[in-house]
C-alpha positions as CSV (number, residue, x, y, z in Angstrom):
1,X,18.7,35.5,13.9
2,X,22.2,34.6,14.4
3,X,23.7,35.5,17.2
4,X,27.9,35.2,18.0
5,X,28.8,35.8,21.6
6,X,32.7,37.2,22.6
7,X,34.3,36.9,25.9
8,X,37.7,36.9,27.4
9,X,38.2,40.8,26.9
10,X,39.9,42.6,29.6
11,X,43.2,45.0,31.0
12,X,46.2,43.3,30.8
13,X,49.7,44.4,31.3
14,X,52.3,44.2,28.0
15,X,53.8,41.0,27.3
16,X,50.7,39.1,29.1
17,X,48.6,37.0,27.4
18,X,44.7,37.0,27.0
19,X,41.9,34.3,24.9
20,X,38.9,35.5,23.5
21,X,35.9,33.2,22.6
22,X,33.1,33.8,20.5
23,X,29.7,31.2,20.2
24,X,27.7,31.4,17.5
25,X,23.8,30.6,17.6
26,X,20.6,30.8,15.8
27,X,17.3,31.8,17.4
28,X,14.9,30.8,14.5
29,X,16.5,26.9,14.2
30,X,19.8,25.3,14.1
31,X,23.3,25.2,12.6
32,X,24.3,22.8,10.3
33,X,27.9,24.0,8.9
34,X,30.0,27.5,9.8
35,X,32.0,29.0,7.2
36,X,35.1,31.1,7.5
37,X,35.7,32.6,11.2
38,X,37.7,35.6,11.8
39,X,38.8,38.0,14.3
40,X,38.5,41.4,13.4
41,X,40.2,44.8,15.7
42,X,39.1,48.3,15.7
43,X,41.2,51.0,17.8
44,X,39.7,54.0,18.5
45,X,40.0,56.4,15.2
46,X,41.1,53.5,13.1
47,X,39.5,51.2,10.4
48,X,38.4,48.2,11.6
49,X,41.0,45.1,10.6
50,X,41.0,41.2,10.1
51,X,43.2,40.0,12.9
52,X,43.3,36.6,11.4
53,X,40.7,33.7,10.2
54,X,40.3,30.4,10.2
55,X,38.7,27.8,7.2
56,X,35.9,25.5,7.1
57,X,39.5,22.9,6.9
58,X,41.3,24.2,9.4
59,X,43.7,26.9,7.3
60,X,44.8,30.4,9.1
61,X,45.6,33.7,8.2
62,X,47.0,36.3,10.6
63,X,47.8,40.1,9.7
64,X,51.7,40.6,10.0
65,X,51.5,42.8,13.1
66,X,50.1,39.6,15.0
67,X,52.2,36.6,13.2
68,X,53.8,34.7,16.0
69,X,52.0,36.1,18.6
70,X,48.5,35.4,18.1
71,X,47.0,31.8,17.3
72,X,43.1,31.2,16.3
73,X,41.1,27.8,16.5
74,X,37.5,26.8,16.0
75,X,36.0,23.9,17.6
76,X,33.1,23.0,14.8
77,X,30.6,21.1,17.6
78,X,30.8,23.7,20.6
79,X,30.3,26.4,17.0
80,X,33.1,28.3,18.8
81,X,36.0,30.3,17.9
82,X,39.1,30.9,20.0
83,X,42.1,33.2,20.1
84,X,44.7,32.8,21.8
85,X,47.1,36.5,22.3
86,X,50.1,35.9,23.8
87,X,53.3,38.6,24.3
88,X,51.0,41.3,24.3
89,X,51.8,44.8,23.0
90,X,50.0,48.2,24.1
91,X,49.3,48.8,19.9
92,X,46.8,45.4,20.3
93,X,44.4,47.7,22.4
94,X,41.3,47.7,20.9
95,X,37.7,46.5,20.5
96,X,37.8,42.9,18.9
97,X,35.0,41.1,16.7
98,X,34.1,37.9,16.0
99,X,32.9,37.6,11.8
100,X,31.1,34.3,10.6
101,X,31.3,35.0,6.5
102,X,28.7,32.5,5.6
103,X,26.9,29.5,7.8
104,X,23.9,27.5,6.9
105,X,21.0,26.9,9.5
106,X,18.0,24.8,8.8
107,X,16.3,27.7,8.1
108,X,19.0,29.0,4.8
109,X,22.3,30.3,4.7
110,X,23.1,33.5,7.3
111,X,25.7,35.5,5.7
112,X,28.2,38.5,7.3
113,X,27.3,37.6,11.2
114,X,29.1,39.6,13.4
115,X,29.5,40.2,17.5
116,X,29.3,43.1,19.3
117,X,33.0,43.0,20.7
118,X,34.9,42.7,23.5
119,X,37.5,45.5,24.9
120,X,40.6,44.5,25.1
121,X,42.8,46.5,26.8
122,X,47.1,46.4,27.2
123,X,48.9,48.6,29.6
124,X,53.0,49.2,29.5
């Protein structure tokens, strides 16, 4: 049913910079509004944590380790979601998600819609 896309994962050296993207669609009709987007990270052996997420209205919320350094964005008609690493460190290595809390379709609300990642990966 819904369906978020990621891209922009890769190998980069420490200190570089990387963006992911993530697309969200719906097989069984169409989008009408997208609730909360966020980033999550896993490492391997680790819980899986919100790297930051961004409002219906625009607000942001980024974990400590990635304040500064890290910048999200949504663009509401391409139902994308953007972020932007920069000064990359080799503890950002890990397997990031895109989450959709709640969006509407004109088939009902989806809720909980999540990618299937991307690897990012940051040498020293």
């Amino acid at each position: 049913q819904v369906q978020l896309v990621e891209s922009g994962g890769g190998l980069v050296q420490a200190g570089g910079s990387l963006r992911l993207s993530c697309t969200a669609s719906v097989s069984d009709g169409v989008i009408f509004t997208i609730g909360d987007m966020r980033w999550y990270r896993q490492a391997p052996g680790k819980q899986r944590d919100m790297v930051a997420q961004i409002s219906q209205n625009g607000d942001t919320i980024y974990t400590t380790s990635v304040k500064g350094r890290f910048a999200i964005s949504r663009d509401n008609a391409k139902k994308a979601v953007y972020l932007q690493m920069n000064n990359l460190k080799t503890e950002d290595t890990a397997v990031y998600y895109c989450n959709i809390d709640r969006l509407t379709t004109s088939r009902g609300p989806r809720y909980d819609s999540w990618g299937q990642g991307t690897q990012v990966t940051v040498s020293s």
